[in-house]
N, C-alpha and C positions, 0 to 999 in steps of 0.2 A: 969169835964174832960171826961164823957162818951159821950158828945155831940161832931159835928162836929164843928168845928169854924176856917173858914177861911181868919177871920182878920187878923192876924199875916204873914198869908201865904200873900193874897192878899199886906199887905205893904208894900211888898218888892217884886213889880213885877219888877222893873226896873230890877233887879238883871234877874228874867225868861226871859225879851227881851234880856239881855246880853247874856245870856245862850243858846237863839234861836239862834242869831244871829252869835255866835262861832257854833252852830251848823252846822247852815246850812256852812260856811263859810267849817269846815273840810269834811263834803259829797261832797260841789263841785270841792275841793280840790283832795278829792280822786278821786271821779269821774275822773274830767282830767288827775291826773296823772295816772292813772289806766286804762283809756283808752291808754295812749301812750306805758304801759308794757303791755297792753291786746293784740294789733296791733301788737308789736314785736316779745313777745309769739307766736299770732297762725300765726305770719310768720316762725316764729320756729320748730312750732308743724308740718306747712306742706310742710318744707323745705326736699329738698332730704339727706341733714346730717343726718345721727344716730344722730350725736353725741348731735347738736342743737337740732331734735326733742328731744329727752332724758332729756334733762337739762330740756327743757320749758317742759313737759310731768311732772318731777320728781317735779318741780315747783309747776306746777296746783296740783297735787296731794298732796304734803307737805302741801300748805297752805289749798285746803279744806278737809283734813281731822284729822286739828288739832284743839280745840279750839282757839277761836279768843283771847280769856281773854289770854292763854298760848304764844300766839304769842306775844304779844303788851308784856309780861312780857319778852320774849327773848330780845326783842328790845331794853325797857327802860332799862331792870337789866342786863341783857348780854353783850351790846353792852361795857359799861363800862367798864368789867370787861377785856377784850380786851386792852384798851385802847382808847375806841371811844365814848366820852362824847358827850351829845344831850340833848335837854330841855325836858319839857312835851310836848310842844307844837308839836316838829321835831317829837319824837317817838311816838305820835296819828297820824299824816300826813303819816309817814314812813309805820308807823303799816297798817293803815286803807290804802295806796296803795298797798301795797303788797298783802292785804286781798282780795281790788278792784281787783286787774291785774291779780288772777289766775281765777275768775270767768268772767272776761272778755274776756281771751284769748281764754276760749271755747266757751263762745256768739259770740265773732269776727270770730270765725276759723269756725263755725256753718255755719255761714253768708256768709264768704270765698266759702266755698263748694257748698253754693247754685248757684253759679255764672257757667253756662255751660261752659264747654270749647269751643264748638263751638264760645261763644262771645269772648273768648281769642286770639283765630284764626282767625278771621274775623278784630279785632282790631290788630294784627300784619301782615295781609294782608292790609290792611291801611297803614303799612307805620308809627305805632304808635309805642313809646318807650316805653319798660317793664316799665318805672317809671310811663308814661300816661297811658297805658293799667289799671295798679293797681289803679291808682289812678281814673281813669274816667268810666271803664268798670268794676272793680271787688270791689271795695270799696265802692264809692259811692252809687250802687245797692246793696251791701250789707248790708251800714248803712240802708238803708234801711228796710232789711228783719229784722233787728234787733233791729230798733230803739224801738218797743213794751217791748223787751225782757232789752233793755238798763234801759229805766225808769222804770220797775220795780228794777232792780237792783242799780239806785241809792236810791229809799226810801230806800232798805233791807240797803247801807251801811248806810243814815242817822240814821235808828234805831239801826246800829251796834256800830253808833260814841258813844252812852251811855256807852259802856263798856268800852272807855280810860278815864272814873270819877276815876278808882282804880287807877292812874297813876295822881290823883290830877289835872284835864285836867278840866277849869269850862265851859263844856257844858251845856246842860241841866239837864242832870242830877245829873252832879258835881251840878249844885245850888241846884238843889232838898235837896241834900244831906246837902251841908252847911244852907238850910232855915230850915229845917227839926232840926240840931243842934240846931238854934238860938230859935224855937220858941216852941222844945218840939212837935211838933205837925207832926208826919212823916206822917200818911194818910190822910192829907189835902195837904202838900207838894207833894208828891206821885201822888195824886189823880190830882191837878193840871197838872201836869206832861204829866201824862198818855193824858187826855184832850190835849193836845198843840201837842204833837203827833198827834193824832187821827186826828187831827186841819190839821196837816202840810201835812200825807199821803194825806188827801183829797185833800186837795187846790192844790197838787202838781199832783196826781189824774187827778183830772178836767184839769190842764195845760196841762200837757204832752198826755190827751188824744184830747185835742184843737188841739195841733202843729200837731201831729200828721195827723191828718188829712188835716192840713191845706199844709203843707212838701207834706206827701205822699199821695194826694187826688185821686192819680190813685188808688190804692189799693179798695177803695173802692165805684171806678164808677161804678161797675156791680150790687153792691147789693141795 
C-alpha cells in the first residue's frame, strides 16, 4: 500500500468523463446566467437610483466577501427551511450564479466606464435609441474591453464548481471523492483530478486566447 497504483482509479474513468462533463456543463451554466445578473447589476451599480445602486453595491459586496462553501450551504440548507425545496443540482446552478454575477457586475460596470461619453452623444445625435446606443455603442465595445477579464473568470468559477461536491453535486470532484471511497486509494484519485484540471485550464487557455484575437483583432494591429 506504500506505492502509487492507479489501476483502480484509472477503471473507472468513465465515471471522471461524466464528472467533466457535469463540470464543464455548471461553469457554462454559470457563466450565462451570471453574465445576464452581471449586466443588470453594473446597470444598477451606474444607475442614478440610490436605491438600485445600493442593492446591486450591497449584492457585489455580500457575495465576494463571504466564503463560497458558506453560500452554496445558505442556498441548499436555507432555502428549505423557508419553505423553498431545490435539488443538488438547482442549488450548484443557483449557488455558482450568484457567485458568477457579483464578480461579473464589476467586470461589466468596469467595461461600461471605459465607453466615453462623447460616443454616447454622437450616438444620440444620430438619431439612435437608448436601447441601440447600449447595445451597439457601449456594450458591444465593452465586451470587448472585457472579454480578456471574462475568460479568466469563467476558469476561477470552473475550479469553484469543485466545492458544490459537499452538497453531493457529482462533478469532478464529487467522483474523485466517490472513486476515492470505492478504491481506498484518495491520492491517486486526487492526483487524477488535479491533472484534468490543469488539462481543462490550459485547453480553455489556449481557446479563449485564439477567439480572442480572432473577435478582437484590432486590439492588437499595432503591436
Amino acid at each position: 500500500m506504500g506505492y502509487l497504483d492507479f489501476s483502480g482509479t484509472f477503471a473507472r474513468g468513465d465515471l471522471f468523463v461524466h464528472g467533466v462533463m457535469l463540470t464543464l456543463m455548471l461553469s457554462i451554466a454559470a457563466l450565462a446566467l451570471g453574465m445576464c445578473v452581471g449586466i443588470v447589476g453594473a446597470l444598477m451599480r451606474l444607475s442614478n437610483s440610490k436605491v438600485l445602486s445600493s442593492i446591486a453595491a450591497a449584492y457585489v459586496e455580500l457575495i465576494r466577501n463571504t466564503p463560497f462553501l458558506v453560500q452554496i450551504y445558505i442556498v441548499y440548507f436555507g432555502l428549505p427551511s423557508v419553505g423553498i425545496r431545490i435539488s443538488e443540482m438547482t442549488a450548484a446552478i443557483l449557488s455558482l450564479t450568484l457567485y458568477a454575477g457579483a464578480y461579473i457586475t464589476e467586470i461589466v460596470r468596469a467595461g461600461i466606464q471605459t465607453i466615453g461619453e462623447g460616443q454616447r452623444e454622437a450616438a444620440r445625435t444620430l438619431g439612435m435609441s437608448p436601447y441601440l446606443t447600449f447595445r451597439y455603442v457601449v456594450l458591444l465595445p465593452a465586451i470587448s474591453a472585457i472579454f480578456p477579464a471574462l475568460t479568466s473568470q469563467f476558469i476561477l468559477i470552473m475550479l469553484a464548481s469543485s466545492v458544490v461536491s459537499v452538497i453531493s453535486v457529482p462533478e469532478l470532484t464529487g467522483v474523485a471523492n466517490d472513486v476515492q471511497g470505492l478504491t481506498f486509494r484518495s491520492l491517486e484519485a486526487y492526483l487524477v483530478v488535479a491533472v484534468i484540471y490543469l488539462a481543462l485550464t490550459a485547453a480553455f487557455k489556449g481557446a479563449f486566447a485564439l477567439i480572442d484575437r480572432a473577435l478582437f483583432s484590432f486590439r492588437y494591429a499595432g503591436r
